[in-house]
C-alpha positions, 0 to 999 in steps of 0.5 A: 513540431514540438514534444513535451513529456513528463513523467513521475513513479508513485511507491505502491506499499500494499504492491510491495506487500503483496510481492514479498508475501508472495515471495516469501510464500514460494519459500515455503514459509505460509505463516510468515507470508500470512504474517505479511498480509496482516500488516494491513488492516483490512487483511487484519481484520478481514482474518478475524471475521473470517475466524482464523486470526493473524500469526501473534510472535509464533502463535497460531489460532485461539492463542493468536487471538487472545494475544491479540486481544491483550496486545491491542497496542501491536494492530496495525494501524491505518496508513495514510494513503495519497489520494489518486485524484490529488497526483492526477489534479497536480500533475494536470495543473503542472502539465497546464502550466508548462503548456501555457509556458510553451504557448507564450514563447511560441507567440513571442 
């Protein structure tokens, strides 16, 4: 008899980042796009341990590594991230609370 829908957009920035180097990589542009990626941390690193560090402003490969060894400051920092068990905790105890709404004007 009755329907009640909700609904909420959460921003994916690591989504976001993905498509643009994507994009940016089907331009032709492979240094930018890697450049990219390396705004994540995990990609930051994962590049270092793999031996083939981040693009530094322009540079590539050893020199990349010692300017980022003397620019520590320029890293990528961690991005603080909204937990998906906090979205889905509130979205059921706003969802639980409209129903109950909906039942107490129902009994009335």
């Amino acid at each position: 008899m009755f329907g009640l829908s909700g609904g909420k957009s959460v921003r994916d920035m690591n989504c976001e980042r993905i498509k643009l180097s994507k994009t940016i990589y089907d331009m032709g542009m492979k240094v930018a796009a890697v450049s990219v990626l390396c705004q994540d941390r995990r990609v930051f690193y994962a590049m270092a341990m793999a031996g083939t560090p981040c693009p530094f402003k322009g540079k590539l490969g050893d020199e990349a590594k010692d300017a980022w060894k003397k620019n520590v400051k320029f890293r990528p920092k961690p991005v603080e991230r909204i937990d998906a068990a906090d979205v889905t905790d509130n979205a059921t105890k706003v969802g639980a609370g409209l129903i109950g709404l909906a039942l107490l004007f129902l009994i009335k």
